[in-house]
N, CA, C and O atoms as CSV, one atom per row, in Angstrom:
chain,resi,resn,atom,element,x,y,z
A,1,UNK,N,N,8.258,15.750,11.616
A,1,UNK,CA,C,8.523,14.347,11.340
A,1,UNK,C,C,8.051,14.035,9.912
A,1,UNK,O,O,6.901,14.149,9.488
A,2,UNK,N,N,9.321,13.553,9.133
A,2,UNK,CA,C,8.549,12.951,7.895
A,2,UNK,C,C,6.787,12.237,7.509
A,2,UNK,O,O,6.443,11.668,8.544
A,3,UNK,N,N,6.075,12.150,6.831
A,3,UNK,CA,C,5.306,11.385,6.529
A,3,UNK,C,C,5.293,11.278,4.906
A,3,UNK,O,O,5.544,12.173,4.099
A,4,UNK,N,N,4.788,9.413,4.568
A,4,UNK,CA,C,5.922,9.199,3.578
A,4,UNK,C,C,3.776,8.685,2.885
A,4,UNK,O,O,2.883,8.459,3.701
A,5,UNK,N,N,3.634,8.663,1.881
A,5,UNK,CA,C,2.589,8.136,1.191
A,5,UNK,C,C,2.842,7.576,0.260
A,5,UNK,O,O,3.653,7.784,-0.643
A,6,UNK,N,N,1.987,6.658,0.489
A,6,UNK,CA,C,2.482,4.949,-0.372
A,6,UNK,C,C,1.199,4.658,-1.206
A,6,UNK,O,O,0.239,4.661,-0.436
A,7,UNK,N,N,0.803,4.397,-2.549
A,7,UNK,CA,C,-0.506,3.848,-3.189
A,7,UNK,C,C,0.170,2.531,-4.023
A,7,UNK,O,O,1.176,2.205,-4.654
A,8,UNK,N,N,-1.372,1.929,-3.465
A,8,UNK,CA,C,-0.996,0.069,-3.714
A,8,UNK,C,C,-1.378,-0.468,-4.664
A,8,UNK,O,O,-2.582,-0.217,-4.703
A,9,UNK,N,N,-1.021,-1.292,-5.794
A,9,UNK,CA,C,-2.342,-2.172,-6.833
A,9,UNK,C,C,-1.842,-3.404,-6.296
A,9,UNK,O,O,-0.659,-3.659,-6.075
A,10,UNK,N,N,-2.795,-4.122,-6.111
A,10,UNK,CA,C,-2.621,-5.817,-6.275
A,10,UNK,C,C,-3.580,-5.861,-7.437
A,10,UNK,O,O,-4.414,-5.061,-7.861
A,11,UNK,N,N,-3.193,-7.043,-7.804
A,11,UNK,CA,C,-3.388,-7.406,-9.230
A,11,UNK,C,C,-4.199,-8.547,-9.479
A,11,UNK,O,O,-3.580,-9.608,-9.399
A,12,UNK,N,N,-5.503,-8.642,-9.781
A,12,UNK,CA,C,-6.169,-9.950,-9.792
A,12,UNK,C,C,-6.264,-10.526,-8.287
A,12,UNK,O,O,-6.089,-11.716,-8.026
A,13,UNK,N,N,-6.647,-9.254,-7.061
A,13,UNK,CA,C,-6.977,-9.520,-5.960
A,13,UNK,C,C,-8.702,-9.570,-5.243
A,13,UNK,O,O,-9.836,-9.117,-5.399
A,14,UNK,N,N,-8.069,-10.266,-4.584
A,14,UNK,CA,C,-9.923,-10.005,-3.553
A,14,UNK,C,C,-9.801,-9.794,-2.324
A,14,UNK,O,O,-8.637,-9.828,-1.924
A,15,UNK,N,N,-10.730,-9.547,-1.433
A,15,UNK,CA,C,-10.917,-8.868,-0.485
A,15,UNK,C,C,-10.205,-9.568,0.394
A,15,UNK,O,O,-9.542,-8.816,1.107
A,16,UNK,N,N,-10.045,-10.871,0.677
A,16,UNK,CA,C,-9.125,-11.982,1.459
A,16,UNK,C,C,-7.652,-10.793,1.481
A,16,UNK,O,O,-7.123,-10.217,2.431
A,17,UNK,N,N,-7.324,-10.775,-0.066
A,17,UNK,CA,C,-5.870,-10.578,-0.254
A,17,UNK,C,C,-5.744,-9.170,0.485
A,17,UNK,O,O,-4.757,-8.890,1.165
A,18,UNK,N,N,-6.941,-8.210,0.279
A,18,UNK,CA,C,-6.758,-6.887,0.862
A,18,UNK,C,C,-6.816,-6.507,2.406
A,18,UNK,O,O,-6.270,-5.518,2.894
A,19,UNK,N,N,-7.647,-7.555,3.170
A,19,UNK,CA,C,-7.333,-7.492,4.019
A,19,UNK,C,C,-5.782,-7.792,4.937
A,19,UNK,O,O,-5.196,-7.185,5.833
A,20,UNK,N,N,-5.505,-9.162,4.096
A,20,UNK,CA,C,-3.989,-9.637,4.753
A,20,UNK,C,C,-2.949,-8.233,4.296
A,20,UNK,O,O,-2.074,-7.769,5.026
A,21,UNK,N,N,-3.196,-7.882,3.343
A,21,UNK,CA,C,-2.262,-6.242,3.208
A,21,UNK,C,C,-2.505,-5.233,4.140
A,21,UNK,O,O,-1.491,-4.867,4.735
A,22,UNK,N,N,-3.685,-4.598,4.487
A,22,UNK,CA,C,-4.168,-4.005,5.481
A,22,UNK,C,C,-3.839,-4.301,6.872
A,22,UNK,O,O,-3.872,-3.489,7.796
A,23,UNK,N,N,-3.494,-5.627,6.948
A,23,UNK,CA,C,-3.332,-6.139,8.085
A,23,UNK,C,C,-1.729,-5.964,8.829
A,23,UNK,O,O,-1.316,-5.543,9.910
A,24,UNK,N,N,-1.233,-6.431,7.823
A,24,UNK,CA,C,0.346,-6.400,7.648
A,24,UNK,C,C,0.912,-5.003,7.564
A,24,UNK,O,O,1.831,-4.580,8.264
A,25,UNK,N,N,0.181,-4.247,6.514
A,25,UNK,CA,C,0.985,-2.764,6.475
A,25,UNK,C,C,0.358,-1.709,8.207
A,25,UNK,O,O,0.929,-0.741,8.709
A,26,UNK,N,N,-0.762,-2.309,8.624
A,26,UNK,CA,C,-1.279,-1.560,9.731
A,26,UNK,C,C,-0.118,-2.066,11.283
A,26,UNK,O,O,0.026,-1.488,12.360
A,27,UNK,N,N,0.532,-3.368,10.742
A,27,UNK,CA,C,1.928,-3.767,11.771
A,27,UNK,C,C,2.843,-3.323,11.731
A,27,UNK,O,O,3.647,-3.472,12.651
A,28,UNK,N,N,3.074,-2.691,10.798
A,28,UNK,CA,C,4.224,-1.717,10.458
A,28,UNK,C,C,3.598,-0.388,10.308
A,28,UNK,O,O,3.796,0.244,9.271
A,29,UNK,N,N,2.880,0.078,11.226
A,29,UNK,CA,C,2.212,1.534,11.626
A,29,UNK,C,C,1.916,2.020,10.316
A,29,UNK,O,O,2.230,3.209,10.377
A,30,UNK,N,N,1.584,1.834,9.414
A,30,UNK,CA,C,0.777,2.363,7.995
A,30,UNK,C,C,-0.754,2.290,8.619
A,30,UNK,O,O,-1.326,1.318,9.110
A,31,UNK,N,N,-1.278,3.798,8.416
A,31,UNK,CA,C,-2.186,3.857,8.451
A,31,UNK,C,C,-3.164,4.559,7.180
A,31,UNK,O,O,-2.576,5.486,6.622
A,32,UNK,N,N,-4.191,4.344,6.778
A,32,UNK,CA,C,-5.030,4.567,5.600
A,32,UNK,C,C,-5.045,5.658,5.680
A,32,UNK,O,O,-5.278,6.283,6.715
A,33,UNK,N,N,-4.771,6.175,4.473
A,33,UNK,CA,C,-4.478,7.717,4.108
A,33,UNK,C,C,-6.007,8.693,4.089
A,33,UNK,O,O,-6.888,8.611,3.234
A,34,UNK,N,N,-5.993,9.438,5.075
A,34,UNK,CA,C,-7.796,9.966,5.367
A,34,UNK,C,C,-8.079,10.195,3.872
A,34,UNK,O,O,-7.160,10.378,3.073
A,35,UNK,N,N,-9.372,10.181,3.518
A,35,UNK,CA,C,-10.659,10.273,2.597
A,35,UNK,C,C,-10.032,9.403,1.160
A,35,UNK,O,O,-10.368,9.500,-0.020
A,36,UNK,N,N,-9.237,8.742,1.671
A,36,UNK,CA,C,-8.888,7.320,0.479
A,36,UNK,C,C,-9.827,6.319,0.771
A,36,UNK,O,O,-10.315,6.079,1.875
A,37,UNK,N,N,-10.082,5.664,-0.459
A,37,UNK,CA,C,-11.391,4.999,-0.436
A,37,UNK,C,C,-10.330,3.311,-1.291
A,37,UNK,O,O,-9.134,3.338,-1.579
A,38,UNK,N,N,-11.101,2.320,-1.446
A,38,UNK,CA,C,-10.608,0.976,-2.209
A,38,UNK,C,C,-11.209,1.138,-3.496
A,38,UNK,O,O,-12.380,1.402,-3.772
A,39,UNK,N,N,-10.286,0.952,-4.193
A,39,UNK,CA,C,-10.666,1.133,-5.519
A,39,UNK,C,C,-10.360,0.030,-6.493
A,39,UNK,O,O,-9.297,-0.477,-6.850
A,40,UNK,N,N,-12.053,-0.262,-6.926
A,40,UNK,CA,C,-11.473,-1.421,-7.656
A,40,UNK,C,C,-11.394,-1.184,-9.063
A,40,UNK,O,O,-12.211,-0.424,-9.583
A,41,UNK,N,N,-10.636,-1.662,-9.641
A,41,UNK,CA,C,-10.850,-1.124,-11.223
A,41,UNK,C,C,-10.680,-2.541,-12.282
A,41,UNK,O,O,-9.893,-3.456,-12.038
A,42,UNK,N,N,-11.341,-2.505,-13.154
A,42,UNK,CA,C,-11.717,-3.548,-14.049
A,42,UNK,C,C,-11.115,-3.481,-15.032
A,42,UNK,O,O,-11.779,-2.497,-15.359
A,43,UNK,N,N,-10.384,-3.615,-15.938
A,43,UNK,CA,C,-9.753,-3.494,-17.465
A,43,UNK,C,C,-9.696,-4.523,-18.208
A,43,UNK,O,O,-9.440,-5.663,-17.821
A,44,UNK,N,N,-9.971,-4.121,-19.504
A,44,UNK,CA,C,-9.677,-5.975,-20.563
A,44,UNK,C,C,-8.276,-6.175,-20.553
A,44,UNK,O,O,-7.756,-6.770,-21.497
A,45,UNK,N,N,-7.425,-5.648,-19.368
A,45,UNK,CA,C,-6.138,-5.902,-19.775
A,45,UNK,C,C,-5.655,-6.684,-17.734
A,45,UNK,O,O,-4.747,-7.374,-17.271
A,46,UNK,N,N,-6.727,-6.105,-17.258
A,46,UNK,CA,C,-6.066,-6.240,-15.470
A,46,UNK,C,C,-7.006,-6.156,-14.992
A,46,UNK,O,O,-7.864,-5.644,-15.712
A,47,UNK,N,N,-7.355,-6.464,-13.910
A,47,UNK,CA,C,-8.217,-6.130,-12.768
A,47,UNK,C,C,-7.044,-6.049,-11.690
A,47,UNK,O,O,-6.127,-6.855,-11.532
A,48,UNK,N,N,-7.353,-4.650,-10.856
A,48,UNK,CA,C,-6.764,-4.397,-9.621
A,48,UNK,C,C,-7.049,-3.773,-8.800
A,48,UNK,O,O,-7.465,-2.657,-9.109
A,49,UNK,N,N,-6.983,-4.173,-7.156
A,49,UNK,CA,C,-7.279,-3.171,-5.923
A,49,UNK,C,C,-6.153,-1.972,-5.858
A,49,UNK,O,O,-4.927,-2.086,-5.892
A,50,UNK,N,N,-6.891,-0.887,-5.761
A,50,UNK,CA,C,-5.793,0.228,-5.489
A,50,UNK,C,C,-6.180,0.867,-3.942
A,50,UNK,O,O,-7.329,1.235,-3.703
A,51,UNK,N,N,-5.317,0.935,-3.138
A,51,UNK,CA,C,-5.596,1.342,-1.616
A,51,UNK,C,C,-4.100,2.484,-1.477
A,51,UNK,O,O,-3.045,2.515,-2.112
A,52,UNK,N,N,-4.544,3.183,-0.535
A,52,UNK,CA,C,-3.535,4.135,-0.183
A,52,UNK,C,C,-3.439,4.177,1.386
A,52,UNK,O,O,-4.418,3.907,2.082
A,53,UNK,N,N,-2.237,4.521,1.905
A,53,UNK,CA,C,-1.583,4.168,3.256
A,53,UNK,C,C,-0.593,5.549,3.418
A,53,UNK,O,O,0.053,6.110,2.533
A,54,UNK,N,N,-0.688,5.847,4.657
A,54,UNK,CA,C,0.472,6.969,5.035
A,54,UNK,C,C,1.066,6.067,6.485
A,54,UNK,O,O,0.495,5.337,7.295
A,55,UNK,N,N,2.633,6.585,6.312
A,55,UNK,CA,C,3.433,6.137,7.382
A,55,UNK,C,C,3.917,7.273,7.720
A,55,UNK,O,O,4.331,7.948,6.778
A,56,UNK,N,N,3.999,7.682,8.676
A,56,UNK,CA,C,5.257,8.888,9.197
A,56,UNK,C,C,5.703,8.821,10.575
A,56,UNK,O,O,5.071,8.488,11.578
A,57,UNK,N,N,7.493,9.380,10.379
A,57,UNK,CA,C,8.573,8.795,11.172
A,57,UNK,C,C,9.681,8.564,10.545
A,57,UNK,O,O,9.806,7.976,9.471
A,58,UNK,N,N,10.840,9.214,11.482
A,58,UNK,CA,C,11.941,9.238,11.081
A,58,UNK,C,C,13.150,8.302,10.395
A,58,UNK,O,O,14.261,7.880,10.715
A,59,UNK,N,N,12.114,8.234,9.094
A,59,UNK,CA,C,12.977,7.228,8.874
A,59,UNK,C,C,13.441,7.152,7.367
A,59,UNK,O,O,13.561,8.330,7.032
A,60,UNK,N,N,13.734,6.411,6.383
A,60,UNK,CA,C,14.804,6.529,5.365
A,60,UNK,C,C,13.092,6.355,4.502
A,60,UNK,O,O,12.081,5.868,5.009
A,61,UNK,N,N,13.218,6.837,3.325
A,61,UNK,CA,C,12.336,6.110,2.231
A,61,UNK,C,C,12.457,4.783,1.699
A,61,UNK,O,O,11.551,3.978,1.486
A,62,UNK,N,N,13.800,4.646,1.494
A,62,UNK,CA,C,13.875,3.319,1.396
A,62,UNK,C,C,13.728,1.621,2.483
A,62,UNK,O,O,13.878,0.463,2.093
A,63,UNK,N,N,13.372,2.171,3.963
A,63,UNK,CA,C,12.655,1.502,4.590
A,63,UNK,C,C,11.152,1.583,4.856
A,63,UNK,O,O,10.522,0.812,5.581
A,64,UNK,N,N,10.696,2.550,4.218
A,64,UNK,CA,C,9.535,2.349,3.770
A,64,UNK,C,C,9.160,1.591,2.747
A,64,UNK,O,O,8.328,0.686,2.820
A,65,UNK,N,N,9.738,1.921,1.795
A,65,UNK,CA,C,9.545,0.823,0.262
A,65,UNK,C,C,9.614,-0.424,0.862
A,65,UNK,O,O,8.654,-1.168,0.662
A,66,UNK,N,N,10.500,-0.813,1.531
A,66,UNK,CA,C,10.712,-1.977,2.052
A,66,UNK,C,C,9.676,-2.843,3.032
A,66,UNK,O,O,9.628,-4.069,3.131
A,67,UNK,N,N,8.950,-1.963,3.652
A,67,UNK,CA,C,7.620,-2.228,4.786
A,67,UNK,C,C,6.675,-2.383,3.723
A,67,UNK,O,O,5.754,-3.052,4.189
A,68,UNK,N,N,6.425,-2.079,2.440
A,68,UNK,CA,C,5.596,-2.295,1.820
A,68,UNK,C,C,6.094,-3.192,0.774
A,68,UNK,O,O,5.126,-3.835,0.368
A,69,UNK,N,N,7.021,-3.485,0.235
A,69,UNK,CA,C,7.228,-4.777,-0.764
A,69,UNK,C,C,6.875,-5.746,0.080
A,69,UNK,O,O,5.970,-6.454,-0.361
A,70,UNK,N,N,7.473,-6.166,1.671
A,70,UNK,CA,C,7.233,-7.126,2.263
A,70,UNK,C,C,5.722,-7.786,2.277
A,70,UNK,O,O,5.176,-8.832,1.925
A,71,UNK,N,N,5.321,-6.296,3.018
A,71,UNK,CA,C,3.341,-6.521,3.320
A,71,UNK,C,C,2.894,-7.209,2.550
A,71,UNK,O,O,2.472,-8.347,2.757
A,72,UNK,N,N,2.930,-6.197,0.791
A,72,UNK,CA,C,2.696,-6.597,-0.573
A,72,UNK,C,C,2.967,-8.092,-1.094
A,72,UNK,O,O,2.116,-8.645,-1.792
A,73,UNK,N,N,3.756,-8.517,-0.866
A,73,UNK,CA,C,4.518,-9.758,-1.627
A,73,UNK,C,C,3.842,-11.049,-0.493
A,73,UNK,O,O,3.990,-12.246,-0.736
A,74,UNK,N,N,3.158,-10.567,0.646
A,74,UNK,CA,C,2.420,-11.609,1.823
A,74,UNK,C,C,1.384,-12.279,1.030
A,74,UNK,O,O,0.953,-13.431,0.976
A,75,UNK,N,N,1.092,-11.009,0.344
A,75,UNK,CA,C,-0.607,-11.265,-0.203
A,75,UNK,C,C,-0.311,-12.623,-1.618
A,75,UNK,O,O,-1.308,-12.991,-2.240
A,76,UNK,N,N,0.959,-13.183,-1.947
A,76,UNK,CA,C,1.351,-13.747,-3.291
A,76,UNK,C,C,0.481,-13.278,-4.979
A,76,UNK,O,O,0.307,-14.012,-5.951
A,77,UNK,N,N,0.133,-12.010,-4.822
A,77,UNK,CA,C,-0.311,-11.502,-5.904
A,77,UNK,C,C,0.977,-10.551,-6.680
A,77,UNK,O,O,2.105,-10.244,-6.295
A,78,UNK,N,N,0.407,-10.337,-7.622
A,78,UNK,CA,C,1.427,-9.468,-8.349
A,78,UNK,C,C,0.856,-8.227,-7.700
A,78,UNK,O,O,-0.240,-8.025,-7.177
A,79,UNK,N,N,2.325,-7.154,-7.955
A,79,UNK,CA,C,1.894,-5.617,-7.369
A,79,UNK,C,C,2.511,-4.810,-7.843
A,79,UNK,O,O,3.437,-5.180,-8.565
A,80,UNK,N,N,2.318,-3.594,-7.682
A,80,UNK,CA,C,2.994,-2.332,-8.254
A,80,UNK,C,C,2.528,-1.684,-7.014
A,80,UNK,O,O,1.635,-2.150,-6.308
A,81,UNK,N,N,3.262,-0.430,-6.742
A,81,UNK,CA,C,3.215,0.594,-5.297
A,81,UNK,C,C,4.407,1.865,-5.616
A,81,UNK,O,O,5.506,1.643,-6.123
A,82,UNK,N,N,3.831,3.424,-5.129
A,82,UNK,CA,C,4.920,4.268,-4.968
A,82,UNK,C,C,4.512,4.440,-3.751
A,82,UNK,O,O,3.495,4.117,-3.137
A,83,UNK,N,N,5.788,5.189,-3.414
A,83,UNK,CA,C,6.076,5.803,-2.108
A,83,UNK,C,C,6.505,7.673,-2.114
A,83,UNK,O,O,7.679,8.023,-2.242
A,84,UNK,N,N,5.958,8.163,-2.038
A,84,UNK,CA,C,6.523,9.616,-1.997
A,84,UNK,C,C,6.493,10.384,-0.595
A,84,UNK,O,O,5.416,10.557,-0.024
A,85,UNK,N,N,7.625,10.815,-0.083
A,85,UNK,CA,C,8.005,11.570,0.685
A,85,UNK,C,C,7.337,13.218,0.476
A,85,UNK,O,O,7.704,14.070,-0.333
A,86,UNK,N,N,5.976,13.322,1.756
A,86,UNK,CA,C,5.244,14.219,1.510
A,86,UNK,C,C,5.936,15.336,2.236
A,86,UNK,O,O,6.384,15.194,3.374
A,87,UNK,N,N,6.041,16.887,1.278
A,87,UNK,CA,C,6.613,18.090,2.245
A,87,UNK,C,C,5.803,18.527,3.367
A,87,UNK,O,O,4.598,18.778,3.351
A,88,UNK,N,N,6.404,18.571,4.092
A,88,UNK,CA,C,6.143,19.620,5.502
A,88,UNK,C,C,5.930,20.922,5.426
A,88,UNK,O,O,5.757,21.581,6.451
């Protein structure tokens, strides 16, 4: 069975916002990708949470992207996210 790995930034987020993502992507069976940790990172240009999520199941990549723009776009922060289809 496919499993598809997804890494997240929200952008000028806090823990409120990370949970409602966590919350939302864990409804759509995303579960936290083992020994991924929250990462916050500081820049004179951004501050952003980076979290990582695995989904797997037969299904298209592009309904994955899609389970995660939704989640993502809950939180009303700006975001960036990939998705890569991990080999078997």
């Amino acid at each position: 069975m496919p499993i598809f790995s997804t890494s997240i930034q929200l952008h000028n987020a806090d823990e409120n916002d990370l949970l409602l993502l966590d919350n939302e992507l864990k409804q759509g069976l995303f579960t936290t990708e083992r020994g991924s940790t929250v990462q916050k990172v500081k820049s004179h240009l951004d501050n952003f949470i980076k979290v990582r999520y695995l989904r797997e199941g037969n299904l298209l990549i592009q309904d994955v992207i899609d389970s995660v723009w939704q989640a993502a776009r809950k939180t009303g922060k700006k975001f960036t996210f990939s998705v890569v289809r991990k080999r078997n």
